[in-house]
PyMOL Python script that loads the backbone (N, CA, C, O; Angstrom):
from pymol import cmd

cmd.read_pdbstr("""\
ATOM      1  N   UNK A   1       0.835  -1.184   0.000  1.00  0.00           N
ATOM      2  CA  UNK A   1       0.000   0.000   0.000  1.00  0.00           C
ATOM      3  C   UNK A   1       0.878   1.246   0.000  1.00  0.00           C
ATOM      4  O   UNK A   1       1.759   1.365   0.851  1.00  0.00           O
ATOM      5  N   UNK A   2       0.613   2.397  -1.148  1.00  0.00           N
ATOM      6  CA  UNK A   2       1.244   3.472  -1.100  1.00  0.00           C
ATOM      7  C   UNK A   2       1.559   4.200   0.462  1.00  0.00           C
ATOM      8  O   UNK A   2       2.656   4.505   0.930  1.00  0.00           O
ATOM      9  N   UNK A   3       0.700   4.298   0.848  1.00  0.00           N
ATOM     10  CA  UNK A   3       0.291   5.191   2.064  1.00  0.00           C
ATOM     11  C   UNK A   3       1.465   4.729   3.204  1.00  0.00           C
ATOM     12  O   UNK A   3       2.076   5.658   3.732  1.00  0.00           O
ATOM     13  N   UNK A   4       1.828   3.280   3.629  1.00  0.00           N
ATOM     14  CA  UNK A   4       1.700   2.694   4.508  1.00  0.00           C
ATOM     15  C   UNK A   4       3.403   2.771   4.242  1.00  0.00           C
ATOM     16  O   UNK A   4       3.993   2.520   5.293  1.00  0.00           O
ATOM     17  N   UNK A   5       4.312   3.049   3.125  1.00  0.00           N
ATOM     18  CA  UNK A   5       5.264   3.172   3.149  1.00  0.00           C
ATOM     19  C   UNK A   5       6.027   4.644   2.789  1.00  0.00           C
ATOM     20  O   UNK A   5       7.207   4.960   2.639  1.00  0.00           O
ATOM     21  N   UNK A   6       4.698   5.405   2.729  1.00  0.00           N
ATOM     22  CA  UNK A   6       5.057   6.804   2.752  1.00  0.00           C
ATOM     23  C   UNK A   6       5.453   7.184   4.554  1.00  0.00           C
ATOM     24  O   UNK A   6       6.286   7.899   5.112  1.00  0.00           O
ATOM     25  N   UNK A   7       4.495   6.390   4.952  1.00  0.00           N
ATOM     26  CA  UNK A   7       4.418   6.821   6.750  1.00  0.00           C
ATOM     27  C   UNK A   7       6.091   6.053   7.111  1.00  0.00           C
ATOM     28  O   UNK A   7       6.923   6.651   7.794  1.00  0.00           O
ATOM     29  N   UNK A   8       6.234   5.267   6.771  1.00  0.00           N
ATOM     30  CA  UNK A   8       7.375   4.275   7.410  1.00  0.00           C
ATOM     31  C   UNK A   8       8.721   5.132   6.630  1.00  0.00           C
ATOM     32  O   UNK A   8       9.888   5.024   7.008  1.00  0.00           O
ATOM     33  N   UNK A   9       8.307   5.906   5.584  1.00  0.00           N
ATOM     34  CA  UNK A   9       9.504   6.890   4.976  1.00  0.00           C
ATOM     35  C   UNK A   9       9.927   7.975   5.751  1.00  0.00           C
ATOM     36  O   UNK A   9      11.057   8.431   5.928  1.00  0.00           O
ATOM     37  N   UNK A  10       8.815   8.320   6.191  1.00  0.00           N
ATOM     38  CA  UNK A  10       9.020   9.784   7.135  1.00  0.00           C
ATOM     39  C   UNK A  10       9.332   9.506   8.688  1.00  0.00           C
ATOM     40  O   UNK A  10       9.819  10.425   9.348  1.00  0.00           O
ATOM     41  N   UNK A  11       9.089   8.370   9.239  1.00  0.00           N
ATOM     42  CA  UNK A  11       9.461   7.622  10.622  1.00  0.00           C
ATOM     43  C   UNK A  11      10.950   7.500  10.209  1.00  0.00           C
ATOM     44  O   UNK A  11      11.752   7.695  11.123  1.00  0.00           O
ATOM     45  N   UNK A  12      11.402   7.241   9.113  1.00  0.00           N
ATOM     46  CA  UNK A  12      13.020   7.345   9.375  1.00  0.00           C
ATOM     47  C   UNK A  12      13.433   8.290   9.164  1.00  0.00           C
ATOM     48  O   UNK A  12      14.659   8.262   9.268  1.00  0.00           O
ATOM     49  N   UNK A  13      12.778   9.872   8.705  1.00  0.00           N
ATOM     50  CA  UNK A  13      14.055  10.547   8.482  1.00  0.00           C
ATOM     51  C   UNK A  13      14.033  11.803  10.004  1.00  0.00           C
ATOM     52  O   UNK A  13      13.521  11.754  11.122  1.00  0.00           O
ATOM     53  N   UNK A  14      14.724  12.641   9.399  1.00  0.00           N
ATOM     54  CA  UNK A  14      15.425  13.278  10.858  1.00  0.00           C
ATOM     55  C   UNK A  14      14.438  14.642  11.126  1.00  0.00           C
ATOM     56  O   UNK A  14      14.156  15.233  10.084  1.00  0.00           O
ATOM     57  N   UNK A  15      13.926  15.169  12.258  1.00  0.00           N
ATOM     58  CA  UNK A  15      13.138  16.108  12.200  1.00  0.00           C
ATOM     59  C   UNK A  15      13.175  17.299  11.703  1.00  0.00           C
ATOM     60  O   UNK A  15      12.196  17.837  11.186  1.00  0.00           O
ATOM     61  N   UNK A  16      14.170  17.759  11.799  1.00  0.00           N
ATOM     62  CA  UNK A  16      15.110  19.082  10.279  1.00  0.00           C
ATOM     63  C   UNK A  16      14.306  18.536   9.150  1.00  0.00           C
ATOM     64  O   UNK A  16      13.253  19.156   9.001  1.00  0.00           O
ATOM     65  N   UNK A  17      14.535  17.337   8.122  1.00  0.00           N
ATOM     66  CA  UNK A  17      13.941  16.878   7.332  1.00  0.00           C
ATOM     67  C   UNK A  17      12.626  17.080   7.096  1.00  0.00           C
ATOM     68  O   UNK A  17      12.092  17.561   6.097  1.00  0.00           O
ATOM     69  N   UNK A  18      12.012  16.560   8.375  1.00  0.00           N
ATOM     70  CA  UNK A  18      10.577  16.582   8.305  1.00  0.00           C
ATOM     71  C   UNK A  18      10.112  17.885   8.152  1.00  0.00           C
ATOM     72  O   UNK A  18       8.933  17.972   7.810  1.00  0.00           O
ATOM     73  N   UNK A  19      10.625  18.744   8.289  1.00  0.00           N
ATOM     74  CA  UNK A  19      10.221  19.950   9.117  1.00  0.00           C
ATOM     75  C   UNK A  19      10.497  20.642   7.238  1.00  0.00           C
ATOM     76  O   UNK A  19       9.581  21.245   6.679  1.00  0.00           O
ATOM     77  N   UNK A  20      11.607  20.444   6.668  1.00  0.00           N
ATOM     78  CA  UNK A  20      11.644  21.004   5.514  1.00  0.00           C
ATOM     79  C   UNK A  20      10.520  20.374   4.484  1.00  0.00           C
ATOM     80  O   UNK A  20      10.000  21.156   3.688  1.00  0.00           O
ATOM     81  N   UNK A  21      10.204  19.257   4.473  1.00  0.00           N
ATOM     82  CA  UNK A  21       9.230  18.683   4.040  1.00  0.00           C
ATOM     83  C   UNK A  21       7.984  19.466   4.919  1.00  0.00           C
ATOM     84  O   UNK A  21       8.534  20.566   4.968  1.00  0.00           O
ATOM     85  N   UNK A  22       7.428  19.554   5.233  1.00  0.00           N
ATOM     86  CA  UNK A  22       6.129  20.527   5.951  1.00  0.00           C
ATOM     87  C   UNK A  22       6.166  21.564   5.284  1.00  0.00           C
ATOM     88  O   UNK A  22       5.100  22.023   4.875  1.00  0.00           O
ATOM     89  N   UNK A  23       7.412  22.229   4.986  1.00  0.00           N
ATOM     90  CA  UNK A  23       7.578  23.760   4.337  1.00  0.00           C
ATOM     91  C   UNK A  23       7.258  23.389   2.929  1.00  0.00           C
ATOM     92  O   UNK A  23       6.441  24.153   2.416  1.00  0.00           O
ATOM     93  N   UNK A  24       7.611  22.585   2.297  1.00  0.00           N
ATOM     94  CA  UNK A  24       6.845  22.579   1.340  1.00  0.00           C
ATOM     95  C   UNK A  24       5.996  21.816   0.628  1.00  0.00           C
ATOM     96  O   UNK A  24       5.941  21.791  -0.601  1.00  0.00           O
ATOM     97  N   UNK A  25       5.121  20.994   1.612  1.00  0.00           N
ATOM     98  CA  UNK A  25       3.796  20.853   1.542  1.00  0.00           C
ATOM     99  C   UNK A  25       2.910  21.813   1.035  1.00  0.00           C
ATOM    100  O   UNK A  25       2.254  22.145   0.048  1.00  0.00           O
ATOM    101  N   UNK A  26       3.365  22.248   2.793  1.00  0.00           N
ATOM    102  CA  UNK A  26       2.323  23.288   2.845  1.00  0.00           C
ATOM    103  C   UNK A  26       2.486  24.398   1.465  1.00  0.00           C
ATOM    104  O   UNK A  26       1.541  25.036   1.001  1.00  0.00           O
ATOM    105  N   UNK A  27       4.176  24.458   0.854  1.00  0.00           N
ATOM    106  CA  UNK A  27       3.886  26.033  -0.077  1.00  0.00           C
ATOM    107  C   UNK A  27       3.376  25.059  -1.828  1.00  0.00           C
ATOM    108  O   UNK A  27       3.407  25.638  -2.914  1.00  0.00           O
ATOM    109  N   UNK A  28       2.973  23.617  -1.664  1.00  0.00           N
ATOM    110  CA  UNK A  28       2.279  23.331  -2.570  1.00  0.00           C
ATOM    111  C   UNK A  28       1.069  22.971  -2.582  1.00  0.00           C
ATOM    112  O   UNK A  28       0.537  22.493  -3.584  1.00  0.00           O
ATOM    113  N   UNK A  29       0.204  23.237  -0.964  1.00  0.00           N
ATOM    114  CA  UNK A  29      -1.039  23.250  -0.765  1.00  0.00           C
ATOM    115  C   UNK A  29      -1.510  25.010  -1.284  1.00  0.00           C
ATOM    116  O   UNK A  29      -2.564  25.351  -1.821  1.00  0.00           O
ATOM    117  N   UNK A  30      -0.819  25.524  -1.058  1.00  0.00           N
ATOM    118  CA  UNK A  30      -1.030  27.306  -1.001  1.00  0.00           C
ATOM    119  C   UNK A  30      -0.884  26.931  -2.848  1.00  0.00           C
ATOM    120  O   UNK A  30      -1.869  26.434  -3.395  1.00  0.00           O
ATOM    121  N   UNK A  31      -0.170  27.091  -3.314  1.00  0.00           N
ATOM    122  CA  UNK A  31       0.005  26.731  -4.937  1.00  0.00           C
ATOM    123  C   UNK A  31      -1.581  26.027  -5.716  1.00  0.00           C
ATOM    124  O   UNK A  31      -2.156  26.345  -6.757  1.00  0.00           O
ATOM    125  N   UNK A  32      -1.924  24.907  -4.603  1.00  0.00           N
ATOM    126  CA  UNK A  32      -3.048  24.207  -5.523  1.00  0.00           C
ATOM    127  C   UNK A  32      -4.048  25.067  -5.061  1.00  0.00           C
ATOM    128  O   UNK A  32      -4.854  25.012  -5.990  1.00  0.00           O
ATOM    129  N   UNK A  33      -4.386  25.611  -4.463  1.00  0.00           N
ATOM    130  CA  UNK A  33      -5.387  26.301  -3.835  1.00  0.00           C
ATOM    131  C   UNK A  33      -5.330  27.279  -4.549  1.00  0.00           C
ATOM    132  O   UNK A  33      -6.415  27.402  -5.116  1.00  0.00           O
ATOM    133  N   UNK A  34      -4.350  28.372  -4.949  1.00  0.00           N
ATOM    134  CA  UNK A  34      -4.435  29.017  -5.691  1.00  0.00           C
ATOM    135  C   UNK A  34      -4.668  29.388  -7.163  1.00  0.00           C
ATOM    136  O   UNK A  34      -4.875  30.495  -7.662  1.00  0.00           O
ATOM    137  N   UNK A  35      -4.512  27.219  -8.169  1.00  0.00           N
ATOM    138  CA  UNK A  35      -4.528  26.880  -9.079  1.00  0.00           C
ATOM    139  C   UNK A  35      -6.105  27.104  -9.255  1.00  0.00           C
ATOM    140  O   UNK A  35      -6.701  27.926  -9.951  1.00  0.00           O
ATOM    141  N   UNK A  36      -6.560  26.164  -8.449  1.00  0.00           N
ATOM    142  CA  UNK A  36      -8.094  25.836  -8.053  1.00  0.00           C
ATOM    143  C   UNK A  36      -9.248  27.266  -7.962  1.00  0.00           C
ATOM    144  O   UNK A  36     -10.349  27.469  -8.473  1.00  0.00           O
ATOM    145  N   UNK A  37      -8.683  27.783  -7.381  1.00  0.00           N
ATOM    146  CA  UNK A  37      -9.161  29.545  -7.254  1.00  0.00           C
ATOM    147  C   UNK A  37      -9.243  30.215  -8.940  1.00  0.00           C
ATOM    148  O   UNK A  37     -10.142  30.894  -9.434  1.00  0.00           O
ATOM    149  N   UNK A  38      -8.105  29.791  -9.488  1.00  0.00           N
ATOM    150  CA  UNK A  38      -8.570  30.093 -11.097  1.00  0.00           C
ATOM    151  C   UNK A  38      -8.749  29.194 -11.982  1.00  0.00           C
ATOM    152  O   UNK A  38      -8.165  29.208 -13.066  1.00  0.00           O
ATOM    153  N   UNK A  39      -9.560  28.326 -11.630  1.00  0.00           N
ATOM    154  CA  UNK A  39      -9.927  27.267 -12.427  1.00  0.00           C
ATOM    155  C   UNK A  39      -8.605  26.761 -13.161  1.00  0.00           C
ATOM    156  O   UNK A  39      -8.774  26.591 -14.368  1.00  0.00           O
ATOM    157  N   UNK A  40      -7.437  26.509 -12.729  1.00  0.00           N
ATOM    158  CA  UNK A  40      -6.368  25.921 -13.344  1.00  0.00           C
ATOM    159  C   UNK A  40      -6.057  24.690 -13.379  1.00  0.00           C
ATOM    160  O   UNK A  40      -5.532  24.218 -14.388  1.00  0.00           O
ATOM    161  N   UNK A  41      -6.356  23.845 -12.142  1.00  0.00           N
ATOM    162  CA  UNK A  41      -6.612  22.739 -11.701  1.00  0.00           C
ATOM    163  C   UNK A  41      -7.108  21.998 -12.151  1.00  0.00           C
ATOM    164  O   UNK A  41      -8.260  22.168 -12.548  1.00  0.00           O
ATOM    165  N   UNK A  42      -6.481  20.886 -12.286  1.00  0.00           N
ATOM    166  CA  UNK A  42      -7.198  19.559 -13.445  1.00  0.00           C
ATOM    167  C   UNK A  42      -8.201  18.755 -12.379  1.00  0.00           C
ATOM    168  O   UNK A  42      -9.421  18.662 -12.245  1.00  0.00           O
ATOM    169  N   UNK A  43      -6.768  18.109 -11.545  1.00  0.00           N
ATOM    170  CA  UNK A  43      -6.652  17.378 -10.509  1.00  0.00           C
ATOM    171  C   UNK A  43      -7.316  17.695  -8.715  1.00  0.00           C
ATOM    172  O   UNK A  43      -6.749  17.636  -7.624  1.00  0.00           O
ATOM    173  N   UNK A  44      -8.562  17.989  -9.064  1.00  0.00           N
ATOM    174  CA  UNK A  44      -8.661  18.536  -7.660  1.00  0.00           C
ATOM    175  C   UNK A  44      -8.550  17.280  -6.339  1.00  0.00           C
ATOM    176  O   UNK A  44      -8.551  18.078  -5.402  1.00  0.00           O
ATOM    177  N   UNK A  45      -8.498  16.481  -5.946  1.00  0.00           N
ATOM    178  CA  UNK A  45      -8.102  15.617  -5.166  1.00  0.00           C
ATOM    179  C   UNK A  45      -6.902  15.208  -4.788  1.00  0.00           C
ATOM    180  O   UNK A  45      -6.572  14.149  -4.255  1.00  0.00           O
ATOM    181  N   UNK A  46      -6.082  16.411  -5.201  1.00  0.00           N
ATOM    182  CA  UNK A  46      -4.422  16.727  -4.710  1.00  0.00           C
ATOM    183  C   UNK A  46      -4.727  17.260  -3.783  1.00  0.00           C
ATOM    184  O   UNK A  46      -4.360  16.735  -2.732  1.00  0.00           O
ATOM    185  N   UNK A  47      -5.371  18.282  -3.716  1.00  0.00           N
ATOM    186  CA  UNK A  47      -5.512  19.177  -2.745  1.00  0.00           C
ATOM    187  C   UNK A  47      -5.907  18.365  -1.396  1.00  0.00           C
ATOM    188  O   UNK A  47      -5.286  18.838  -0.444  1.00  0.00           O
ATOM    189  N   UNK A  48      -6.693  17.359  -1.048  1.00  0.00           N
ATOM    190  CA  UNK A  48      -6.962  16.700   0.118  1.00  0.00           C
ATOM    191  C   UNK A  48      -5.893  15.632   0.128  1.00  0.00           C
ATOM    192  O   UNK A  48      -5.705  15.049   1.196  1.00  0.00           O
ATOM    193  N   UNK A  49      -5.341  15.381  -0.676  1.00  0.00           N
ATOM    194  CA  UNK A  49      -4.012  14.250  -0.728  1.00  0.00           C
ATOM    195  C   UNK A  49      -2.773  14.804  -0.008  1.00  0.00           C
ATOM    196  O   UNK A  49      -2.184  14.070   0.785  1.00  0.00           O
ATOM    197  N   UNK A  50      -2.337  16.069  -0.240  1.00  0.00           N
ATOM    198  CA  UNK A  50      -1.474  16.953   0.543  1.00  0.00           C
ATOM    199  C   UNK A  50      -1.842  17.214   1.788  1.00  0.00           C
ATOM    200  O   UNK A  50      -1.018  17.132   2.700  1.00  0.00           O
ATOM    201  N   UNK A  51      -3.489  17.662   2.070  1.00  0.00           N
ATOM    202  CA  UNK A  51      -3.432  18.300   3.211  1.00  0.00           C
ATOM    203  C   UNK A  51      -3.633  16.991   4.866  1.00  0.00           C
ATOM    204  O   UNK A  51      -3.747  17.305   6.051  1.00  0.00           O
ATOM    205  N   UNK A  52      -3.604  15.665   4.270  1.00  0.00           N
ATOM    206  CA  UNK A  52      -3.202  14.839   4.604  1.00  0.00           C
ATOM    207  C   UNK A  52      -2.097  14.498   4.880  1.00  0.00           C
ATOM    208  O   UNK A  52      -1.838  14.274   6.062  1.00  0.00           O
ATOM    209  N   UNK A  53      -1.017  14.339   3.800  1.00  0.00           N
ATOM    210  CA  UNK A  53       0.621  14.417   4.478  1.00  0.00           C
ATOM    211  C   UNK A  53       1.162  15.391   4.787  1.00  0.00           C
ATOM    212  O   UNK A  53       2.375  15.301   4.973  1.00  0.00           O
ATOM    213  N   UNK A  54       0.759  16.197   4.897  1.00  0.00           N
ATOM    214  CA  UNK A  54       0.704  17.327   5.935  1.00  0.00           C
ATOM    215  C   UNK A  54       0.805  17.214   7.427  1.00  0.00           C
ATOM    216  O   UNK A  54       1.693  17.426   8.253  1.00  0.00           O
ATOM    217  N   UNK A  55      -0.757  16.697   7.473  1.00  0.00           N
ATOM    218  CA  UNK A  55      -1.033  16.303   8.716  1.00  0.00           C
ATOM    219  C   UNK A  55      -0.351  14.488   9.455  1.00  0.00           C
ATOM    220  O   UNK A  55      -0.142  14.066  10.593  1.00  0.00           O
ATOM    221  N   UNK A  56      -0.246  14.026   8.352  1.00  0.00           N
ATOM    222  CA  UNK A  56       0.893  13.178   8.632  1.00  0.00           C
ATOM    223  C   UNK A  56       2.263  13.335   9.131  1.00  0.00           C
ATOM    224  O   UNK A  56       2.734  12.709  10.080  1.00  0.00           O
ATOM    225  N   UNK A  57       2.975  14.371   8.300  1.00  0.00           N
ATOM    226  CA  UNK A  57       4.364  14.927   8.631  1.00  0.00           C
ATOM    227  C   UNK A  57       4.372  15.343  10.279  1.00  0.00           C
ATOM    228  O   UNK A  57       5.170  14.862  11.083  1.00  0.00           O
ATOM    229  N   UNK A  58       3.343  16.314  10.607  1.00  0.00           N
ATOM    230  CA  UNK A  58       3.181  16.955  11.697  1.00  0.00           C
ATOM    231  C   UNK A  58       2.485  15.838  13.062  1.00  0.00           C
ATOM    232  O   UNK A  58       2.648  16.006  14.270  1.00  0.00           O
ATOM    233  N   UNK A  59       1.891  14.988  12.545  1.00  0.00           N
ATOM    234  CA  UNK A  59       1.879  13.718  13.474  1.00  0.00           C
ATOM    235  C   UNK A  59       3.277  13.108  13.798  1.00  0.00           C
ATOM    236  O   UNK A  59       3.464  12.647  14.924  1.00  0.00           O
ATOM    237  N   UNK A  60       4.062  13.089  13.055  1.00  0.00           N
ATOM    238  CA  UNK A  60       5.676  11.971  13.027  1.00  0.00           C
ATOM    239  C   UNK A  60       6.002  13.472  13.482  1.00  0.00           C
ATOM    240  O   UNK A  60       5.909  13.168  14.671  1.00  0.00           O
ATOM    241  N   UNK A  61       6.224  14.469  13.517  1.00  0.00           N
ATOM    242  CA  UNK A  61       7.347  15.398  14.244  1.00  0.00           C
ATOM    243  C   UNK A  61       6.655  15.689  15.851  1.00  0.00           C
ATOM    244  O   UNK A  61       7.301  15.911  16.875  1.00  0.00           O
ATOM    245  N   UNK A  62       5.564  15.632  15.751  1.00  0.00           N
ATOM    246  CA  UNK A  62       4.867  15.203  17.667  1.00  0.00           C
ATOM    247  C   UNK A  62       5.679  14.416  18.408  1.00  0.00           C
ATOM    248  O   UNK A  62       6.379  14.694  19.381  1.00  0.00           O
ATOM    249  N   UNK A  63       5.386  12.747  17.459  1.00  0.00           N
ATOM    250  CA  UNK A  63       5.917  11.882  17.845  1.00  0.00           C
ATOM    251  C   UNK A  63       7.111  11.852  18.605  1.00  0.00           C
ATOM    252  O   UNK A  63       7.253  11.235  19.661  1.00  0.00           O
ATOM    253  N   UNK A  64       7.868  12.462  18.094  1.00  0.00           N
ATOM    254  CA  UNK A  64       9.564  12.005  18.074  1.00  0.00           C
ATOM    255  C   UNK A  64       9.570  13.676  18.657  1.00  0.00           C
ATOM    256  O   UNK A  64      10.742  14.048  18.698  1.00  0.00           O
ATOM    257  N   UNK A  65       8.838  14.520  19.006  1.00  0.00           N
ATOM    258  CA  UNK A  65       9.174  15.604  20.154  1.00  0.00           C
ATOM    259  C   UNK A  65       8.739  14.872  21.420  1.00  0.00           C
ATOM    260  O   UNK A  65       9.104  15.353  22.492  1.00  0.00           O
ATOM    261  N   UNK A  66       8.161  14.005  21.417  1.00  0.00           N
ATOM    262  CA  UNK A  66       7.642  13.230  22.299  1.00  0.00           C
ATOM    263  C   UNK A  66       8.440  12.359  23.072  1.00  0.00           C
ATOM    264  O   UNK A  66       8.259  12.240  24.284  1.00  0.00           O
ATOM    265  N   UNK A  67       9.459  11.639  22.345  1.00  0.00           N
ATOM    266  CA  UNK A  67      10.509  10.900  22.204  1.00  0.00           C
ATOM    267  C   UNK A  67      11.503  10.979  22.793  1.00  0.00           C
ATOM    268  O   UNK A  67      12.357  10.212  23.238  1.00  0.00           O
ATOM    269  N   UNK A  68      11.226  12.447  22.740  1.00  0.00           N
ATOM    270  CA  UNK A  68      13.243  13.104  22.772  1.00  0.00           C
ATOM    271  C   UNK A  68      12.832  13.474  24.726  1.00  0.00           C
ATOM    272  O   UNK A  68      13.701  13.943  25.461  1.00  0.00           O
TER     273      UNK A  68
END
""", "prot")
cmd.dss("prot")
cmd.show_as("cartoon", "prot")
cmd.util.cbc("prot")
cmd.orient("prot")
């Protein structure tokens, strides 16, 4: 399953990492949102696909503040 080894990707890397990954999530959630806003957007179900590993990323950097 895609999902299930995206999560086990981000459990190994280092929270710097994660944290740069969040930065640009999030500046390609702001991007589709803004696509979407002018009808540019093909693909609208990116937009909830991101704002998911998003909230994934920021679950695994809890975690492991949790940790430490």
């Amino acid at each position: 399953m895609k999902t299930s080894n995206y999560v086990k990707d981000l459990r190994e890397e280092t929270v710097a990492s994660l944290q740069e990954q969040l930065v640009a999530a999030k500046k390609e959630l702001f991007n589709l949102r803004f696509q979407n806003a002018t009808n540019q957007l093909d693909n609208t179900g990116r937009i909830k696909e991101v704002r998911r590993n998003i909230a994934r990323i920021q679950t695994i950097i809890t975690e492991k503040a949790k940790l430490s």
